[in-house]
NUVONU-349697 format. One record per residue (C-alpha): residue number from 1; x, y, z. Coordinates in Angstrom, 1 decimal, padded with zeros to 4 digits. Example, Ala and Ser with C-alpha at 12.3 -4.5 7.8 and 13.67 -1.06 7.14 Angstrom:
# NUVONU-349697
+-----+--------+--------+--------+
|   n |      X |      Y |      Z |
+-----+--------+--------+--------+
|   1 |  012.3 | -004.5 |  007.8 |
|   2 |  013.7 | -001.1 |  007.1 |
+-----+--------+--------+--------+
# end
This chain:
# NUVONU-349697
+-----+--------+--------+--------+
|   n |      X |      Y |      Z |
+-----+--------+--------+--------+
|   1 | -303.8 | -047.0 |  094.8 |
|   2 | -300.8 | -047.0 |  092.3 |
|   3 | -300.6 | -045.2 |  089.6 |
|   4 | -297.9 | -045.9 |  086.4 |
|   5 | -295.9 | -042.2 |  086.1 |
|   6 | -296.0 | -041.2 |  082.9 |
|   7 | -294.0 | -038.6 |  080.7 |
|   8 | -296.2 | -035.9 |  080.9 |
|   9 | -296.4 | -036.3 |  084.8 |
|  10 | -292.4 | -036.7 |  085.1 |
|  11 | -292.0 | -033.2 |  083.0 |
|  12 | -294.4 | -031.4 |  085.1 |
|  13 | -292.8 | -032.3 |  088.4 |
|  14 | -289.1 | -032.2 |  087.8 |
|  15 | -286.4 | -030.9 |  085.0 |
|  16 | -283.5 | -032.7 |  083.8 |
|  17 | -279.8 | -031.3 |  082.5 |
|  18 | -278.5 | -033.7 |  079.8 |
|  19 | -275.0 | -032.4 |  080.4 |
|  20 | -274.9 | -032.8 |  084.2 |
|  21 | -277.4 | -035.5 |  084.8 |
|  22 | -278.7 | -033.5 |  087.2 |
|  23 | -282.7 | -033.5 |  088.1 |
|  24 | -284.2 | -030.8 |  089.6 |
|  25 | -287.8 | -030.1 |  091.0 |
|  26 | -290.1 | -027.8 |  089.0 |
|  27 | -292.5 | -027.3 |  091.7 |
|  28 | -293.2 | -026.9 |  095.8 |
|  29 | -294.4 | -029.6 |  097.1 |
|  30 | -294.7 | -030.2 |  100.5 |
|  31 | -291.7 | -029.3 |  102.7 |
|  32 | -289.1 | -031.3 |  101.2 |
|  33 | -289.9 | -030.6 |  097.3 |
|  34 | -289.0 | -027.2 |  096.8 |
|  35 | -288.9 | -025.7 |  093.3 |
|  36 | -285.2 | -025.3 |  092.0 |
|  37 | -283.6 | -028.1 |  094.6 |
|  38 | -281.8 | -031.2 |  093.8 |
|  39 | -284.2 | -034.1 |  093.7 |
|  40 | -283.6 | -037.4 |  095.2 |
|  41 | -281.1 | -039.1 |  096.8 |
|  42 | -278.4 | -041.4 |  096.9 |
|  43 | -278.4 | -045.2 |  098.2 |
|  44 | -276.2 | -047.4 |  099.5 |
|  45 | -274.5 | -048.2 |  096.1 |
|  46 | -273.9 | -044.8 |  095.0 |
|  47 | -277.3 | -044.9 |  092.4 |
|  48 | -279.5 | -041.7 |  092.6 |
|  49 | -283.1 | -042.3 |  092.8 |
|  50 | -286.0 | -040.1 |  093.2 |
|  51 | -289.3 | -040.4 |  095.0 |
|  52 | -292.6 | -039.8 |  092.8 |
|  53 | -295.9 | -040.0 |  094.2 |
|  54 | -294.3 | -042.4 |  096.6 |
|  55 | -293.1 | -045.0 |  094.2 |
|  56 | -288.6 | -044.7 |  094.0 |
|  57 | -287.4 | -044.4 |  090.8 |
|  58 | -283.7 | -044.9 |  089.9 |
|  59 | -282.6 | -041.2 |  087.9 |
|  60 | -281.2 | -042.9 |  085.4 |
|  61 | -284.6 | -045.0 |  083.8 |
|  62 | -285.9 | -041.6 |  085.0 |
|  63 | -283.6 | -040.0 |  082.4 |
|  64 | -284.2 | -042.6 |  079.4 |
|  65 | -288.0 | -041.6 |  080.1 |
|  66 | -287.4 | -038.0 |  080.2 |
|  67 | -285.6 | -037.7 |  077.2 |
|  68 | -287.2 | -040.5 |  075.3 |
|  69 | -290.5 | -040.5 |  076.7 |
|  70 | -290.3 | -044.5 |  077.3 |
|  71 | -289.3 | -046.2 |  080.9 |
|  72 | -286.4 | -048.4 |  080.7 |
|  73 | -283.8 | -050.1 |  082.5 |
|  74 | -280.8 | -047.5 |  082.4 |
|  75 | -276.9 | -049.0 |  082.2 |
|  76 | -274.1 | -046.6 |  083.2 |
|  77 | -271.3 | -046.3 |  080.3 |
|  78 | -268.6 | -045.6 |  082.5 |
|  79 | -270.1 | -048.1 |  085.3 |
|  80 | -270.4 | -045.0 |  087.3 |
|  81 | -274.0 | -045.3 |  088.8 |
|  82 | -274.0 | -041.7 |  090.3 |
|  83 | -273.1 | -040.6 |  086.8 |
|  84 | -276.8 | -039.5 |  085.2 |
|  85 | -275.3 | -037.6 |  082.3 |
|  86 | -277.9 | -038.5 |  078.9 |
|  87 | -274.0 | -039.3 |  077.5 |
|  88 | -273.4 | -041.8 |  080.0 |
|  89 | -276.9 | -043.9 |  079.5 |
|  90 | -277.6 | -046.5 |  077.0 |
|  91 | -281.1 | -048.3 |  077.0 |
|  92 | -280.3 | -052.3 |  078.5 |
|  93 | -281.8 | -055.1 |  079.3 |
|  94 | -281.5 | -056.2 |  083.1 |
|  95 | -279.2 | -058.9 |  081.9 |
|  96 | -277.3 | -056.6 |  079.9 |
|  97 | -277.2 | -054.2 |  083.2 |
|  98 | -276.2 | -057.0 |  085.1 |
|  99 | -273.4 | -058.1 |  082.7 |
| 100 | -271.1 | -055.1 |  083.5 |
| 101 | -271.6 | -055.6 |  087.7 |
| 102 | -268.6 | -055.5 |  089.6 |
| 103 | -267.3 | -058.8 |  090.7 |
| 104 | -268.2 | -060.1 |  094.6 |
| 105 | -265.7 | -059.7 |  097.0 |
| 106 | -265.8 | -062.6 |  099.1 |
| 107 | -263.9 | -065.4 |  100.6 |
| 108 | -262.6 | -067.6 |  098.0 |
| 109 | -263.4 | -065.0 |  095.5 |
| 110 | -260.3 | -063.9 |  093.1 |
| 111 | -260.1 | -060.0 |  092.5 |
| 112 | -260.8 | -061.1 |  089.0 |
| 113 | -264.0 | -060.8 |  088.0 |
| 114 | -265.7 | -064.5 |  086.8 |
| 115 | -262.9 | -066.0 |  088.7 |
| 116 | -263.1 | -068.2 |  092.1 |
| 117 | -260.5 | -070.6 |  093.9 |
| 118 | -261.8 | -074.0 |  094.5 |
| 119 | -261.0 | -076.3 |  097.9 |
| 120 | -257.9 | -077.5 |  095.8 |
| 121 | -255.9 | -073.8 |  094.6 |
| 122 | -257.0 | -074.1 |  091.1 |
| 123 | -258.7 | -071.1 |  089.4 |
| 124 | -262.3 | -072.0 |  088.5 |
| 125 | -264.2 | -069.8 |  085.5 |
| 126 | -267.9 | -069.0 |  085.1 |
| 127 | -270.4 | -066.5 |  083.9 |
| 128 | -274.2 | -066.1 |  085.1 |
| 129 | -276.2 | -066.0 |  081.9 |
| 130 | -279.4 | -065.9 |  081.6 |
| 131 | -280.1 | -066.5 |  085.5 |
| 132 | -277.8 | -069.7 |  085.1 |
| 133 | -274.3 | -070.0 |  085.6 |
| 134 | -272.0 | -071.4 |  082.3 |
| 135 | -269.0 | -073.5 |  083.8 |
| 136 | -265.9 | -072.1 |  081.7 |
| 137 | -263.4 | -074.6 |  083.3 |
| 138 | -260.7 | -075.1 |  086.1 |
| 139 | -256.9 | -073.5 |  085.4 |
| 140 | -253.9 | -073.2 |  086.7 |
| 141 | -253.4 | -069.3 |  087.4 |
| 142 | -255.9 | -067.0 |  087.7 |
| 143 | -255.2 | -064.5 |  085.1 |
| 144 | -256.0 | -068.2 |  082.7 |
| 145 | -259.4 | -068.3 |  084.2 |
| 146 | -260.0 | -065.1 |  084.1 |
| 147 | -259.2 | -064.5 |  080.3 |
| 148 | -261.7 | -067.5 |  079.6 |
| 149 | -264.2 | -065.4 |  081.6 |
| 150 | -263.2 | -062.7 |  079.6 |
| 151 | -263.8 | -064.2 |  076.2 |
| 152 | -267.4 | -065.0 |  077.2 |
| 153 | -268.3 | -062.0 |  078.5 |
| 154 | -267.4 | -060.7 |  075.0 |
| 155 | -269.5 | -063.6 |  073.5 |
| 156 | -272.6 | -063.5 |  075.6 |
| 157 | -272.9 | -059.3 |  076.4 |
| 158 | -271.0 | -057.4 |  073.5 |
| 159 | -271.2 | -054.2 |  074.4 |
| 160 | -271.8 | -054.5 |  077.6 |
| 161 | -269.0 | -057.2 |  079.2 |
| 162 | -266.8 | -056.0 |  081.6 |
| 163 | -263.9 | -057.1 |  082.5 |
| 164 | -263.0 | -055.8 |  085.7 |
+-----+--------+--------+--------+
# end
């Protein structure tokens, strides 16, 4: 049986520092809740998340709800996902989330974010909106390619392109 947390339960089980980002537990429970320690931990990709009645929660949605009282998605100002200061957090969409993700580092893959080399040495340009990819054209160099990229990032996500 699942339950949906809600504020009330998240304020009686652990604290939150606005200025650190930092969640701690409130109360013993079992041996590896202990009042006054750290909670959660951190996974592969450097996010902090915290267990709750056996449901993972990232910290930062945790920390929208706690100081908000509603659950949302959680994007990192500084793109810093171990950084859970209230400062850093701004209330997004997953799209908007997604908007500011590093770029892939594979094969055929420029350091440039938006940017891949095609079978030929051009520079090809897209963007995933939406869940579907915008074609932004074929270029010469890859810095071109990449300021189209650029340009609709700014278009499509605002505050929330990034660039690099």
């Amino acid at each position: 049986m699942t339950t949906s947390l809600t504020h009330a339960r998240l304020r009686e089980l652990l604290d939150y520092n606005p200025e650190t980002g930092v969640f701690t537990w409130r109360v013993h429970r079992e041996r590896y809740y202990c009042a006054g320690k750290i909670a959660g931990t951190t996974d592969k990709h450097g996010r902090h998340q915290i267990q709750i009645d056996k449901k993972i929660y990232r910290a930062g949605s945790l920390a929208l709800f706690w100081m908000t009282g509603r659950m949302a998605v959680a994007d990192h100002i500084n793109c810093d996902p171990s950084d859970d200061r209230w400062s850093n957090l701004r209330k997004a969409t997953p799209a908007q989330n997604g908007a500011n993700k590093r770029p892939h580092k594979r094969k055929l893959y420029s350091p440039l974010k938006g940017v891949t080399v095609n079978w030929h040495g051009r520079f090809q340009a897209q963007i995933g909106v939406n869940g579907c990819n915008i074609y932004l054209g074929l270029f010469d160099t890859a810095e071109a390619a990449h300021a189209a990229y650029v340009a609709a990032a700014k278009k499509y996500f605002g505050a929330f392109a990034r660039s690099s």
